[in-house]
C-alpha positions as CSV (number, residue, x, y, z in Angstrom):
1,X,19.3,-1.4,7.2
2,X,17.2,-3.2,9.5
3,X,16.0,-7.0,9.8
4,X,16.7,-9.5,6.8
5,X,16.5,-12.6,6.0
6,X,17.6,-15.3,3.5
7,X,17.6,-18.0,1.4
8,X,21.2,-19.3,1.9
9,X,20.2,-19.0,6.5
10,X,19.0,-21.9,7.3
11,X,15.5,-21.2,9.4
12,X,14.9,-17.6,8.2
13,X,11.8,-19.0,6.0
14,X,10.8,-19.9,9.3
15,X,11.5,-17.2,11.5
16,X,10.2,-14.6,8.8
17,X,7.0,-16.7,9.1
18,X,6.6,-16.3,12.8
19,X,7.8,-12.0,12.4
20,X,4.9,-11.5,9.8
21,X,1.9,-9.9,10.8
22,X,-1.3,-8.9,8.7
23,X,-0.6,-5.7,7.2
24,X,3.1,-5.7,7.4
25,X,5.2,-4.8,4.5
26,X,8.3,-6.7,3.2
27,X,10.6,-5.4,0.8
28,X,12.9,-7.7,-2.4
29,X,15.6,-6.1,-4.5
30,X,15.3,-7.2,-8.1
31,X,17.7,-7.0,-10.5
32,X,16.1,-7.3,-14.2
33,X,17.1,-10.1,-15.6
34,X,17.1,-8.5,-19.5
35,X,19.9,-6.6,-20.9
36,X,20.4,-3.8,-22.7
37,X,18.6,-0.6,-23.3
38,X,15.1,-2.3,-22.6
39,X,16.2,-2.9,-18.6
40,X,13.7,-1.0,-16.7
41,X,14.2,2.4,-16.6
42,X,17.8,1.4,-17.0
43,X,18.2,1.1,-13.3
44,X,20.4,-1.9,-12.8
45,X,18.5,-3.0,-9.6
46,X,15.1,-2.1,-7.7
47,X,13.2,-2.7,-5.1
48,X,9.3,-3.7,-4.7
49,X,7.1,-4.1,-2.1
50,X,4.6,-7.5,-0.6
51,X,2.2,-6.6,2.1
52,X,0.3,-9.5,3.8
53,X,-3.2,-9.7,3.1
54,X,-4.1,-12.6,5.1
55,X,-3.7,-16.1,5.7
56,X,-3.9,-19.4,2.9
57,X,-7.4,-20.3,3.7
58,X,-5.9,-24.3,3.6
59,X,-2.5,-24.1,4.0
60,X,-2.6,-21.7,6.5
61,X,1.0,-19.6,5.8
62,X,0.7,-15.8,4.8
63,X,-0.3,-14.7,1.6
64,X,0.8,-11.6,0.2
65,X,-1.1,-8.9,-2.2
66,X,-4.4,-10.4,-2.0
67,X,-2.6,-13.4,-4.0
68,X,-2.9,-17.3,-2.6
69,X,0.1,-18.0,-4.7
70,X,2.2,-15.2,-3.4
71,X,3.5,-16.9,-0.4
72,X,6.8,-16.6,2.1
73,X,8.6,-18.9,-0.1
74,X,8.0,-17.9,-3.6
75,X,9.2,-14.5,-2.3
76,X,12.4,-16.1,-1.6
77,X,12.5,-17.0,-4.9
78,X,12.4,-13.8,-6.4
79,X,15.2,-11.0,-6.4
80,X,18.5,-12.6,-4.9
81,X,16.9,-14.7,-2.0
82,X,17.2,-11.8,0.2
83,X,13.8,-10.2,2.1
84,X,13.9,-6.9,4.1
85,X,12.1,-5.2,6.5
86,X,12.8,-1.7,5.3
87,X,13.1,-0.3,2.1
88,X,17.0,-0.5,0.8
89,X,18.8,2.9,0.9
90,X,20.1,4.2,-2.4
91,X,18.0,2.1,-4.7
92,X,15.0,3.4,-6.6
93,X,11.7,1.4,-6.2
94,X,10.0,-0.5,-9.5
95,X,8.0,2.8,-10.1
96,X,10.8,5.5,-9.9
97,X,11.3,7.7,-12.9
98,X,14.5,6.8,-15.1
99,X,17.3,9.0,-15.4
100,X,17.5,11.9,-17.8
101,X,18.5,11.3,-20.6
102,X,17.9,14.5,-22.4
103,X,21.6,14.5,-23.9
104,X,21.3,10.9,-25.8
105,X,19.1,9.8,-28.7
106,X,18.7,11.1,-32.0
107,X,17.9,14.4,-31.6
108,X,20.2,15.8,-28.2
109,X,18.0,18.1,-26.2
110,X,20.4,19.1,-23.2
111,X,19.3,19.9,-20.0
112,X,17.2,23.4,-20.1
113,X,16.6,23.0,-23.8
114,X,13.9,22.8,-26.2
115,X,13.2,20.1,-28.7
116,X,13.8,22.2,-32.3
117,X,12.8,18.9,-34.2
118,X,9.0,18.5,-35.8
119,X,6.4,15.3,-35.3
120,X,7.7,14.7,-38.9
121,X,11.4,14.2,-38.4
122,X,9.9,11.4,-35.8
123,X,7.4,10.0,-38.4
124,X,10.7,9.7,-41.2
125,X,12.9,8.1,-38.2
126,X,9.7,5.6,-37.5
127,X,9.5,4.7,-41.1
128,X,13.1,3.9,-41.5
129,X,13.5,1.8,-38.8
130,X,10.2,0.3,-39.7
131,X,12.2,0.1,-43.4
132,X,15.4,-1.4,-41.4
133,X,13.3,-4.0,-39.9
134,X,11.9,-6.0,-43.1
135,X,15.0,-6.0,-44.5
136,X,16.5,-7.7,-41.7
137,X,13.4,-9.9,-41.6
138,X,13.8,-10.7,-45.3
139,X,17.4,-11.3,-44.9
140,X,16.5,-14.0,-42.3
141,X,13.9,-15.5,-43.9
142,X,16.7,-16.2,-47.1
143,X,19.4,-17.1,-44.8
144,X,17.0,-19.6,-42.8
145,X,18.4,-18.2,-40.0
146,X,15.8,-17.2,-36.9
147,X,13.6,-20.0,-38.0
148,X,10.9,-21.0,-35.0
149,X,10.4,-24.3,-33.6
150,X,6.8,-24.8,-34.8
């Protein structure tokens, strides 16, 4: 891996200030910050990319993605603190495809296989979870639990 720098380095805002360029490209891991199955693509960690686009027209630091709010620090801010020069090895970017996951859910396909269900075994599964759903929501709404604050 090449150059990095850091928010826990004291100076690196700095120095990564001076290193940039118009038209360079920087590079944050991300880690999504939700859990379970919703997790993006289920990758537990990616990688996106900030070019600089230019200059703050009044503040004068560089601005990334055509955005005056995207500056040097509040990419700091995101990921773990960490900035490279290079995209990381071994991690898939923000729009990779997922895994396969051909072998999980309710209706297994396995790798080289055809899906044997029909549009209406989906249609029944959508309905009972929809079914599953109100109950729980009538449940709360008995129970007082999940109230909201307004």
């Amino acid at each position: 891996m090449g150059k990095s720098w850091t928010s826990r380095r004291r100076g690196d805002e700095k120095d990564l200030n001076r290193w940039l360029r118009k038209g360079m490209t920087v590079y944050i891991v991300r880690t999504p910050t939700y859990a379970g199955r919703s997790a993006l693509w289920n990758h537990p960690r990616y990688w996106t990319a900030h070019t600089v686009t230019g200059q703050h027209p009044l503040l004068g630091g560089w601005i990334f993605d055509k955005s005056a709010t995207t500056t040097v620090a509040s990419l700091f801010s995101l990921g773990d603190g960490t900035i490279y020069d290079a995209p990381p090895a071994g991690i898939p970017h923000v729009s990779d495809p997922g895994p396969d996951c051909r072998d999980e859910g309710l209706y297994p396909i396995g790798r080289g296989q055809e899906f044997k269900g029909t549009v209406r075994d989906g249609i029944d599964e959508m309905g009972r979870l929809g079914r599953q759903a109100e109950g729980r929501a009538k449940a709360d709404k008995k129970s007082g639990a999940r109230k909201g604050w307004w």
